[in-house]
C-alpha positions as CSV (number, residue, x, y, z in Angstrom):
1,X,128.6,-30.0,-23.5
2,X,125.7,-28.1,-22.1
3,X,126.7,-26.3,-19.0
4,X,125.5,-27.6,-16.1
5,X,123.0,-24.9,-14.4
6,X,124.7,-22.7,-12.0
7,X,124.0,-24.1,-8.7
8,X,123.6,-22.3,-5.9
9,X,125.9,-22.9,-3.3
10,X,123.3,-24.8,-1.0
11,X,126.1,-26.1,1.2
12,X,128.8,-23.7,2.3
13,X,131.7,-26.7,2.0
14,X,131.4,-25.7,-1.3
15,X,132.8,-22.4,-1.3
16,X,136.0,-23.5,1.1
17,X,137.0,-25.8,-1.7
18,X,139.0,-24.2,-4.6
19,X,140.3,-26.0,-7.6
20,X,144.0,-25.0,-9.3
21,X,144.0,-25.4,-12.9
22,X,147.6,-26.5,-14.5
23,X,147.6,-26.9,-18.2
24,X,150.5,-27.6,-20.3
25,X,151.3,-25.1,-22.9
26,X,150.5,-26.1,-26.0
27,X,147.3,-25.7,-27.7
28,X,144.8,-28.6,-27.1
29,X,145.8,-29.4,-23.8
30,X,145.7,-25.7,-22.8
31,X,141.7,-25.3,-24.5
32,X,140.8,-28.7,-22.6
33,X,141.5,-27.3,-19.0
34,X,139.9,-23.9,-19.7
35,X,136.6,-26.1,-21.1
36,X,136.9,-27.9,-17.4
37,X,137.6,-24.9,-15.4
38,X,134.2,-23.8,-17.4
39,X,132.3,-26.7,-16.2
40,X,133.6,-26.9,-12.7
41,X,132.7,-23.5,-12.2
42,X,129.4,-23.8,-13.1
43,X,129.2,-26.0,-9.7
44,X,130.1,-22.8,-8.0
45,X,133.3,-24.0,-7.0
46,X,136.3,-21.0,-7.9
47,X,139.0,-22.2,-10.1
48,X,142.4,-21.1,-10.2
49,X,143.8,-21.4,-14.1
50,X,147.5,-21.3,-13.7
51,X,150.2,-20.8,-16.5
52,X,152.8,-18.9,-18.2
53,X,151.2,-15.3,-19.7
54,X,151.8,-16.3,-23.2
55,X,149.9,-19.5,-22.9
56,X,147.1,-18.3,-21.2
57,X,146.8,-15.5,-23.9
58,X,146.9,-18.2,-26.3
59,X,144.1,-20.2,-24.3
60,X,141.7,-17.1,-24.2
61,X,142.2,-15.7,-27.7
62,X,141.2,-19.2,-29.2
63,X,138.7,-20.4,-26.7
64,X,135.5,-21.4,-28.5
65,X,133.2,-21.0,-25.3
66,X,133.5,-17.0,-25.1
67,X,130.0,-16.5,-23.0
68,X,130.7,-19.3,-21.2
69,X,134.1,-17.6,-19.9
70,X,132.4,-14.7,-19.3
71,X,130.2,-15.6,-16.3
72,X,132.7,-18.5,-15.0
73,X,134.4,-17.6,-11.6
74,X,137.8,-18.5,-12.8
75,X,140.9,-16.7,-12.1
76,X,143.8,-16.1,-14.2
77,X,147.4,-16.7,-12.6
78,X,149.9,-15.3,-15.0
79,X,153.6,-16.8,-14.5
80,X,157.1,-15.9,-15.9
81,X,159.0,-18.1,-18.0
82,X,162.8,-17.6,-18.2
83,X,163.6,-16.8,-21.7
84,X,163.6,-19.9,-24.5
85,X,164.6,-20.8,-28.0
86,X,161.7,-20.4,-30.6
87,X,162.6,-21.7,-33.6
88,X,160.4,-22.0,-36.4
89,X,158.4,-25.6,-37.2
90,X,160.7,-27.4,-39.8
91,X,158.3,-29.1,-42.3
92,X,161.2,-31.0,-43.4
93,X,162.4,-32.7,-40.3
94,X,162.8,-37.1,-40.3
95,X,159.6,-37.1,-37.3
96,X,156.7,-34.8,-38.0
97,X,156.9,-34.3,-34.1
98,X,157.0,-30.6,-33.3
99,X,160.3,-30.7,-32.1
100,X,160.6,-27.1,-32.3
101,X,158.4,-26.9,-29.6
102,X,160.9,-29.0,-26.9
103,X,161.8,-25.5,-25.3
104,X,159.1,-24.2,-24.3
105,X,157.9,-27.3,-23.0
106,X,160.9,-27.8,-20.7
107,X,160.5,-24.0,-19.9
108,X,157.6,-24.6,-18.1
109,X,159.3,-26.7,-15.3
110,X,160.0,-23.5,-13.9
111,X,156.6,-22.7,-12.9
112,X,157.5,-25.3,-10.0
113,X,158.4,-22.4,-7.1
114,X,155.4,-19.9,-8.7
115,X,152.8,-22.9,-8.5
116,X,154.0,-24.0,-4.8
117,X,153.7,-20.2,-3.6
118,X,150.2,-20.0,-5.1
119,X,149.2,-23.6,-3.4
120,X,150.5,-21.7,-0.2
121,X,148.6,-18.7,-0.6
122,X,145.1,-20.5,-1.8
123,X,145.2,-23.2,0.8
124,X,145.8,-20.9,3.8
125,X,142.1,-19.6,3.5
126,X,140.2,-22.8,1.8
127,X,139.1,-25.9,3.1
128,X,140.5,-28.1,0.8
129,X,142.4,-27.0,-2.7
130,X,142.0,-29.2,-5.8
131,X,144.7,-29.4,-8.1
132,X,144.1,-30.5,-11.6
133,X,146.5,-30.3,-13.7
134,X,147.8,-32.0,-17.5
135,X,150.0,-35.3,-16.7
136,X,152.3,-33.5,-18.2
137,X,152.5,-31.2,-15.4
138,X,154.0,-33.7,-12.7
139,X,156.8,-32.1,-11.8
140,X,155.4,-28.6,-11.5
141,X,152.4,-29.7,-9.1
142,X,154.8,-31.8,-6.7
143,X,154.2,-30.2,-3.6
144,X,150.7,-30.3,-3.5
145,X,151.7,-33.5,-1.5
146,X,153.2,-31.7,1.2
147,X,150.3,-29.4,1.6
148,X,147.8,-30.7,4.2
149,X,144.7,-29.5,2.8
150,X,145.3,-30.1,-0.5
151,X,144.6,-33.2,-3.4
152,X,145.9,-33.5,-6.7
153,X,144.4,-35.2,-10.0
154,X,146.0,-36.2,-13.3
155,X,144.2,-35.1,-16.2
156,X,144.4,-36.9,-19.5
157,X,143.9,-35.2,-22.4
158,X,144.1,-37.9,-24.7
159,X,142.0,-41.1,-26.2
160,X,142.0,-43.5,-23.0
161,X,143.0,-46.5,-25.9
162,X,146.2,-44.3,-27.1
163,X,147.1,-43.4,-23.7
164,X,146.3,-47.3,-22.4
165,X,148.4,-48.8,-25.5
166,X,151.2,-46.2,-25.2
167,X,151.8,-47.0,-21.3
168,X,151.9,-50.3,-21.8
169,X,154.3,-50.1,-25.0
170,X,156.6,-47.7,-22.7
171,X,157.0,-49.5,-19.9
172,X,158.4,-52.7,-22.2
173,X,154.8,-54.3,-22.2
174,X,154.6,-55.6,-18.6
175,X,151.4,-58.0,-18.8
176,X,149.7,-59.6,-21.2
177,X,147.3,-58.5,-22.9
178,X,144.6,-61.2,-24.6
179,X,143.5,-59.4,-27.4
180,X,145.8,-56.6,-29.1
181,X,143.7,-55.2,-32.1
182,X,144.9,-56.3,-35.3
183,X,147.0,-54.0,-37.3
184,X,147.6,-51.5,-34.1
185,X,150.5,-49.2,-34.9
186,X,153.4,-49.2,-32.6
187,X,155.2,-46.5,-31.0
188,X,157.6,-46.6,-33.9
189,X,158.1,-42.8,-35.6
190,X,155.0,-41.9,-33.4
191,X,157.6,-39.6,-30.6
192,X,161.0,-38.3,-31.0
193,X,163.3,-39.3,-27.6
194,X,164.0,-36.0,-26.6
195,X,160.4,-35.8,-26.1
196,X,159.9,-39.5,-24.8
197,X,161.9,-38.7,-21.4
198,X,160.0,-35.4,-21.0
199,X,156.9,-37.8,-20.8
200,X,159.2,-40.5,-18.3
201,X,160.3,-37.7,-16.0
202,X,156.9,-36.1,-15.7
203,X,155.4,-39.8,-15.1
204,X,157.7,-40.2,-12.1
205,X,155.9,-37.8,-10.2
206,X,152.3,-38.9,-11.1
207,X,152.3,-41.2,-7.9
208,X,151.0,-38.4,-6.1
209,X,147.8,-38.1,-7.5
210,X,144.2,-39.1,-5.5
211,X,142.6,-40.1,-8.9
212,X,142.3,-39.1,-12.6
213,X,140.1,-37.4,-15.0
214,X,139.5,-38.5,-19.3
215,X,138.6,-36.2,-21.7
216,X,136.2,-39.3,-22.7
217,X,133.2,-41.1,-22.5
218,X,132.1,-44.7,-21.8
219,X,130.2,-44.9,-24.8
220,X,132.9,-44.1,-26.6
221,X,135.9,-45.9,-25.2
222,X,134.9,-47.8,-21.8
223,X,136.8,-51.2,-22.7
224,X,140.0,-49.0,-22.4
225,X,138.7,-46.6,-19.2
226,X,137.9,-50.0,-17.9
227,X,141.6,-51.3,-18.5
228,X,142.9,-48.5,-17.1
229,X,141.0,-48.5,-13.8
230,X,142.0,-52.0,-13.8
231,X,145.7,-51.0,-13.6
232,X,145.3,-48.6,-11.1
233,X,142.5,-50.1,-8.9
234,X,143.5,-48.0,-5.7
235,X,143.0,-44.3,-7.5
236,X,139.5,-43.6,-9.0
237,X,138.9,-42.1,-12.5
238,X,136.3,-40.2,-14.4
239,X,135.7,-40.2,-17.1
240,X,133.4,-36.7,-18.0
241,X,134.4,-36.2,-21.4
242,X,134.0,-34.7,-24.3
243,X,134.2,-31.1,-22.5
244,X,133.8,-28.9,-26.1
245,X,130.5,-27.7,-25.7
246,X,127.8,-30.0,-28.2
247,X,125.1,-27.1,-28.5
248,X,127.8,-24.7,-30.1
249,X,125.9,-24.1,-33.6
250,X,122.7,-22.9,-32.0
251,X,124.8,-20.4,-29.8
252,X,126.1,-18.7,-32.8
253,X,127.7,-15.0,-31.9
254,X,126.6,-13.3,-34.9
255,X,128.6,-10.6,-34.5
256,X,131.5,-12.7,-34.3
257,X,130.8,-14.4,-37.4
258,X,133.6,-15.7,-39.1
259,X,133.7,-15.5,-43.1
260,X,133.9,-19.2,-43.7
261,X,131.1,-19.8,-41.5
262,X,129.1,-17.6,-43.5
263,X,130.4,-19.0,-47.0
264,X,129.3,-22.7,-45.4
265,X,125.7,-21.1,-45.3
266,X,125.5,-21.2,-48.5
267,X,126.1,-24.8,-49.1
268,X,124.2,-28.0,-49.3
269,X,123.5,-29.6,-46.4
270,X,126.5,-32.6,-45.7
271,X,128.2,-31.5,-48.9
272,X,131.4,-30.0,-47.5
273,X,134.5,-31.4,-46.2
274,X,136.6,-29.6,-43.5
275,X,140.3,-29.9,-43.6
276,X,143.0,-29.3,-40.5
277,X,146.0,-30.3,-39.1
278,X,145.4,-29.0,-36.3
279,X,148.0,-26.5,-34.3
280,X,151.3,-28.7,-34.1
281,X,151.6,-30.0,-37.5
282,X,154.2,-28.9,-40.2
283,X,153.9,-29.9,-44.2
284,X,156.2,-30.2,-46.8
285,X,155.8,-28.0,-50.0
286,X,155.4,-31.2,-52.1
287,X,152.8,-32.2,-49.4
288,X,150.9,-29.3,-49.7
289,X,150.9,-29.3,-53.2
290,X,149.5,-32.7,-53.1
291,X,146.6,-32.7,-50.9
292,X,145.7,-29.3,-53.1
293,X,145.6,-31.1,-56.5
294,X,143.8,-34.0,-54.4
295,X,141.3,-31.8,-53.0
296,X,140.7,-30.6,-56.7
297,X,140.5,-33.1,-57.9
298,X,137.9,-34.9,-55.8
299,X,135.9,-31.9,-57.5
300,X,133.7,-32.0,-53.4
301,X,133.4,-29.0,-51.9
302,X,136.0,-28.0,-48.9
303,X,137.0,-26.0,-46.6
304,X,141.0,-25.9,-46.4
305,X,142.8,-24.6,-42.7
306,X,146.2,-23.9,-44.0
307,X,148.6,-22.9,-41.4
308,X,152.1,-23.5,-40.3
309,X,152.5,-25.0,-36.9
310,X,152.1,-22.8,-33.6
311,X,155.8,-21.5,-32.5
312,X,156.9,-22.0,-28.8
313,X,156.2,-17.8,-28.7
314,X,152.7,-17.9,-29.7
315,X,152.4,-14.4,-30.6
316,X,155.8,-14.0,-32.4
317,X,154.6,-12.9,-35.3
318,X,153.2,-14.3,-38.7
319,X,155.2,-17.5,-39.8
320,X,155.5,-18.2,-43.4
321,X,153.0,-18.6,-45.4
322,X,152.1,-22.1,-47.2
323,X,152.9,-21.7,-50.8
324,X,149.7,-23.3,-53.2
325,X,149.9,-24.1,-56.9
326,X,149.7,-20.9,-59.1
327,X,146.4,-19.6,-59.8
328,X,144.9,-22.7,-57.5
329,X,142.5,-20.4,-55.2
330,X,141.1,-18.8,-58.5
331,X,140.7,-22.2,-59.7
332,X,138.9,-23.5,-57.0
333,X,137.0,-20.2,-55.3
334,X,133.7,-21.9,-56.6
335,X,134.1,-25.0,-54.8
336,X,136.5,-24.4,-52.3
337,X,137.8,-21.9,-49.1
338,X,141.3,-21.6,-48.0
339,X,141.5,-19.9,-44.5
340,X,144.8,-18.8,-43.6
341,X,144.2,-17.7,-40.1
342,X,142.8,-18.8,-36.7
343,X,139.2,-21.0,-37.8
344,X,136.6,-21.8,-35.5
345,X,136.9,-25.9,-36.1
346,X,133.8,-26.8,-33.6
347,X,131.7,-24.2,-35.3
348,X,132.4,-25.2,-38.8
349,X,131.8,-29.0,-37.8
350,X,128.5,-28.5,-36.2
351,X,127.7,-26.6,-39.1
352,X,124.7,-28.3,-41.2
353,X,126.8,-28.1,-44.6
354,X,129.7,-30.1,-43.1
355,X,129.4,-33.5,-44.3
356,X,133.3,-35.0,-43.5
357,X,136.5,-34.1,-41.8
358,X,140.5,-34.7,-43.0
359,X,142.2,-34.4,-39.7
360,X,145.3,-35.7,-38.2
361,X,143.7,-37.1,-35.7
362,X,144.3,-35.1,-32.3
363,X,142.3,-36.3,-29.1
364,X,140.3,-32.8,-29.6
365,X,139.7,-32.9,-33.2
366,X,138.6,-36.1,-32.9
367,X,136.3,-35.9,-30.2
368,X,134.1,-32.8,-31.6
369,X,133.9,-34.7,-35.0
370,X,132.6,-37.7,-32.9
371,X,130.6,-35.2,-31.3
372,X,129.2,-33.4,-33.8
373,X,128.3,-36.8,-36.2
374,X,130.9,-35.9,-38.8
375,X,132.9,-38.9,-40.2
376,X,136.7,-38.7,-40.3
377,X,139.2,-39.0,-43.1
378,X,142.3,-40.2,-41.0
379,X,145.9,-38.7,-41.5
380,X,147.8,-39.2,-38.6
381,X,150.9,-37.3,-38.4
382,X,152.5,-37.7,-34.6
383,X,152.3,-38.6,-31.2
384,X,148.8,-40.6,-30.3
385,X,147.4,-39.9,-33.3
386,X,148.1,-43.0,-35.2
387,X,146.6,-44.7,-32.4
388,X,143.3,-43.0,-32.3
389,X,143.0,-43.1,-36.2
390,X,143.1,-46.8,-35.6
391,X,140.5,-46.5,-33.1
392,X,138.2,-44.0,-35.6
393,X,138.8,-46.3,-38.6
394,X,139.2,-49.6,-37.1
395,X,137.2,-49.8,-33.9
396,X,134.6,-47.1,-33.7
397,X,134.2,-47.1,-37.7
398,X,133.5,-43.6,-37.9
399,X,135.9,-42.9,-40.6
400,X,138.2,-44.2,-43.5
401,X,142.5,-44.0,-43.5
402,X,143.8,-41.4,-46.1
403,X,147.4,-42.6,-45.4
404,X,148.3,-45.4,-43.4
405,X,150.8,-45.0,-40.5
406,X,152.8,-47.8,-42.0
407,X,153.1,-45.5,-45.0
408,X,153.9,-42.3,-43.2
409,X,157.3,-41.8,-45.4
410,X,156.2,-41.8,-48.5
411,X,154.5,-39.1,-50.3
412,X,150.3,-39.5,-50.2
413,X,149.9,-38.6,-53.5
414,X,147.2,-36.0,-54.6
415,X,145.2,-39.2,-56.5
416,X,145.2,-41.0,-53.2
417,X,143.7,-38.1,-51.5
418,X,140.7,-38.0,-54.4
419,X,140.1,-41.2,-54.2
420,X,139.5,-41.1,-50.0
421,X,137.9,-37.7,-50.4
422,X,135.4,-39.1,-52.7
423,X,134.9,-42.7,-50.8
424,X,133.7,-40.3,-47.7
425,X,132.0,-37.9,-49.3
426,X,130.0,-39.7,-52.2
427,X,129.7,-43.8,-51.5
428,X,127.6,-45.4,-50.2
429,X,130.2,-47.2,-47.9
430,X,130.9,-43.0,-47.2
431,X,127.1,-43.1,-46.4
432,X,127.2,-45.8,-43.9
433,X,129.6,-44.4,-42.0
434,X,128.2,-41.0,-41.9
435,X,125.4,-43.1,-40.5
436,X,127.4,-44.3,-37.7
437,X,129.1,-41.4,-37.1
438,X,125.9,-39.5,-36.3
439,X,124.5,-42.3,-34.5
440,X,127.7,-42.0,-32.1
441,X,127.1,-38.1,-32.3
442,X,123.8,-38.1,-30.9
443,X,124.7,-40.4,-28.3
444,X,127.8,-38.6,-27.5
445,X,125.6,-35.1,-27.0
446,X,123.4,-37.2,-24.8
447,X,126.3,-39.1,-22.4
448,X,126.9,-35.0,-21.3
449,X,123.5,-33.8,-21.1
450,X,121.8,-33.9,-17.5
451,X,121.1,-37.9,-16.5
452,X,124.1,-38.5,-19.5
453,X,126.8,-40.8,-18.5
454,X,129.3,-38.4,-18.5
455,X,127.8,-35.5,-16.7
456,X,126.6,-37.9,-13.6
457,X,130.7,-39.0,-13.6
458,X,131.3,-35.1,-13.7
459,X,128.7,-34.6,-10.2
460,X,130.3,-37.9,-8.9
461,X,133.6,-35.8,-9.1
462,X,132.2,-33.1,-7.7
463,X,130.5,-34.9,-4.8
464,X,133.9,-36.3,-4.6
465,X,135.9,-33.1,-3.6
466,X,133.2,-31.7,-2.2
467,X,132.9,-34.0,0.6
């Protein structure tokens, strides 16, 4: 998303409003509320990012929109967590749900008393405070409703069609629903309990809100925005979405340049596929092995994000490393790059040599391939990702199914993987899909552009707590 130009502040209501930013801590919901805070900003309206110090260290170090954070007026609030387990991300466990994760998670109910006294403090001297903060950050945010001068809004970070489908599925499927996509995975394997009455308990303080914000657009999903304002006719939504910033590859920070960006430069345009998991998922040994004969084998060109799962103590120190077949990055160093560290994912898949993406399918990997006209190769590992591979593959028809959800117990095996790899990247049903996915890409760029669908929702928010 281009961000908007910043305005002057025409109208001084504007600078007695303040917004409060409350992220949950884990990694894609933390980069989505630092991408807002970024945009908001740019309205000059001051925002407030509030979360524990590790998390927001987490949130900076990764953030792909460095020179936008560097002229935004937003204010870092550093809170204490009492002390948690960490223990490392079991690859072997019976849910790929990153269980290991649970502690810091509940940890951060005990920003509750830190958040209320920073309420206090802000809305003593604004007109009106604005809390946003991650549905998963209910509990914490509770007494904005006893502050006079102050509203609070739910933000969703994930696809409105996983989180519409979910909802429904959780409350014992309340209403009818006419037409239930065909072949829709259920919740089944999707959460682990421990983490399904985290989500119930944070839920139950949700009622409080004024409204909601997606991390989506119309154009991409507005059957399911619509069904979801249709459920909750008496709080308004917007839907701004996708906040990762579209015109990322011209910016290019040379200086910053990471070496598989500059390995990508020499490749033919469309000819490489990008491979992640993304930050929460763990595989098995044989897994790994798998998808690396597969990716051989597919003899395409790659580029390979291997890394274990994010700990609950981000900067604890280097987790193991992912063992790979014997010799296999000699084998492979003329066709393919394994990265082993931290990768710029929006950079390398606005990048002119990426031509396809194997992801599992979280919100935010999904949205900047959508964004950037890549087509998906859908793995789904946990949570709502085996929903929005369904809506890639199924609906949207921007990508192809590597491993069915039905599947997810048995081993993909690495001929499998070839066979998908090669369907994307070299058919001509690959082709068509490429086709479509660019088509939604371009439009996607547009929908957050000035006059773009997306951005006017973004104003209309604006104007909202600006009245």
């Amino acid at each position: 998303m281009d961000v908007p130009n910043q305005h002057p502040c025409h109208d001084s209501k504007q600078a007695q409003v303040v917004v409060i930013m409350v992220p949950f801590p884990c990694q894609s919901h933390l980069n989505q509320l630092l991408q807002l805070s970024c945009l908001i900003s740019s309205y000059d309206i001051p925002v407030h990012y509030a979360c524990s110090a590790t998390h927001i260290h987490q949130a900076k170090l990764r953030f792909n929109g460095i020179n936008c954070l560097s002229f935004a007026q937003i204010h870092f609030h550093e809170f204490p967590t009492p002390p948690f387990l960490s223990p490392p991300p079991d690859p072997n466990a019976p849910s790929k749900f990153p269980s290991h994760l649970i502690p810091s998670f509940e940890a951060s109910l005990h920003l509750r008393d830190h958040m209320a006294q920073l309420l206090h403090k802000i809305s003593s001297t604004a007109r009106r405070v604005i809390v946003i903060h991650d549905v998963l950050m209910g509990y914490v945010v509770q007494d904005t409703a006893n502050v006079p001068n102050a509203e609070s809004y739910g933000f969703s970070p994930i696809s409105a069609f996983a989180s519409f489908f979910d909802s429904w599925e959780m409350k014992g499927r309340p209403f009818e629903i006419k037409e239930i996509p065909e072949g829709l995975p259920s919740m089944e394997g999707c959460y682990t309990n421990e983490i399904l009455k985290f989500m119930a308990f944070q839920s139950g303080f949700l009622e409080f809100r004024s409204g909601s914000i997606s991390n989506s657009c119309r154009l991409i999903e507005g059957t399911y925005l619509l069904a979801k304002e249709q459920k909750n006719q008496y709080r308004p939504l917007w839907a701004i979405g996708p906040l990762n910033p579209g015109t990322i590859y011209e910016n290019r920070n040379s200086n910053s340049q990471h070496k598989c960006l500059e390995w990508l430069d020499k490749q033919d345009p469309k000819s490489v596929l990008c491979v992640s998991f993304g930050t929460t998922t763990s595989m098995t040994e044989e897994e790994i092995k798998e998808l690396a004969m597969g990716l051989e084998q597919s003899e395409q060109k790659f580029i390979w994000v291997l890394r274990d799962a994010d700990t609950g103590h981000f900067f604890a120190g280097d987790v193991e490393r992912a063992e790979l077949p014997e010799g296999y990055e000699e084998r492979v160093k003329d066709v393919g790059l394994v990265v082993r560290d931290w990768a710029p994912q929006l950079e390398i898949l606005a990048h002119p040599s990426t031509g396809g993406f194997m992801t599992h399918c979280g919100w935010n990997s999904c949205l900047e391939s959508i964004t950037m006209g890549v087509p998906i190769a859908a793995w789904p590992m946990h949570s709502d990702q085996p929903k929005n591979a369904f809506l890639v593959t199924e609906i949207l028809k921007v990508g192809l199914v590597v491993n069915r959800w039905e599947n997810r117990n048995e081993l993909t095996t690495s001929s499998t993987i070839a066979k998908c790899v090669k369907r994307l990247m070299t058919s001509k049903e690959g082709a068509e899909i490429r086709k479509r996915a660019e088509e939604l890409g371009g439009a996607t760029r547009q929908a957050v552009e000035e006059g773009g669908v997306s951005r006017l929702e973004l104003d209309s928010f604006i104007a909202h707590i600006t009245r």
